[in-house]
N, C-alpha and C positions, 0 to 999 in steps of 0.2 A: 390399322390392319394392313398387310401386306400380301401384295395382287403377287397373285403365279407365280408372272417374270417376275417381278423384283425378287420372292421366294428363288429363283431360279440362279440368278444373277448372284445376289448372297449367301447363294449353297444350303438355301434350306427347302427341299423339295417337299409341298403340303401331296397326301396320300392321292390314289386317283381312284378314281369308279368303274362299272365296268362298260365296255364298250361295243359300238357295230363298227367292223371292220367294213370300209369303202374306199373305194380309189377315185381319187381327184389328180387336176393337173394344174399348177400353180407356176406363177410367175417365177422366172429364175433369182430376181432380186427376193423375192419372198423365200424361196424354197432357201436359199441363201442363210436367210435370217433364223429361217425356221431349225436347218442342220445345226446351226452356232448354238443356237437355244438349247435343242436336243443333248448335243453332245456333253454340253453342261449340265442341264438337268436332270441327264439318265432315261432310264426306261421310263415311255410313257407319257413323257415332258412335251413331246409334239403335238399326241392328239388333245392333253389337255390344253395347251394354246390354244389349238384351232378348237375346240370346245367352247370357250372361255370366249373368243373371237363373234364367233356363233352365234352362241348366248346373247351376247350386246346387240350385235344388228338384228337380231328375230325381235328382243325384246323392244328395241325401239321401231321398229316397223311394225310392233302390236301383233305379232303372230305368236308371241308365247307372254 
C-alpha cells in the first residue's frame, strides 16, 4: 500500500477527513518541505502530512 507522500509524489492524492484548524510555527527547513509537498498534492496535502506525522509519534509515545 502506498503512504500519503509517496501517494503525493506519484499524483495520486488518497481523500482527507475533516479537520480543527490551529496554528503552529515550524522550522523553515520543514515549512520548506512541507510547501513542496503541498503544492503537489493540492488542497489539503499539508494538514494531512502533519496528521499522518502525528499519528506516528502519539501512537509510539502510547498516547493514542
Amino acid at each position: 500500500m502506498t503512504d500519503y507522500i509517496d501517494g503525493i509524489i506519484n499524483s495520486k492524492v488518497p481523500e482527507t477527513f475533516d479537520k480543527v484548524l490551529v496554528g503552529i510555527y515550524l522550522e523553515p527547513k520543514y515549512a520548506d518541505i512541507l510547501a513542496s509537498l503541498g503544492k503537489k498534492g493540492g488542497r489539503g496535502a499539508k494538514s494531512e502530512i502533519v496528521n499522518l506525522a502525528l499519528h506516528k509519534l502519539f501512537k509510539d509515545k502510547g498516547l493514542i
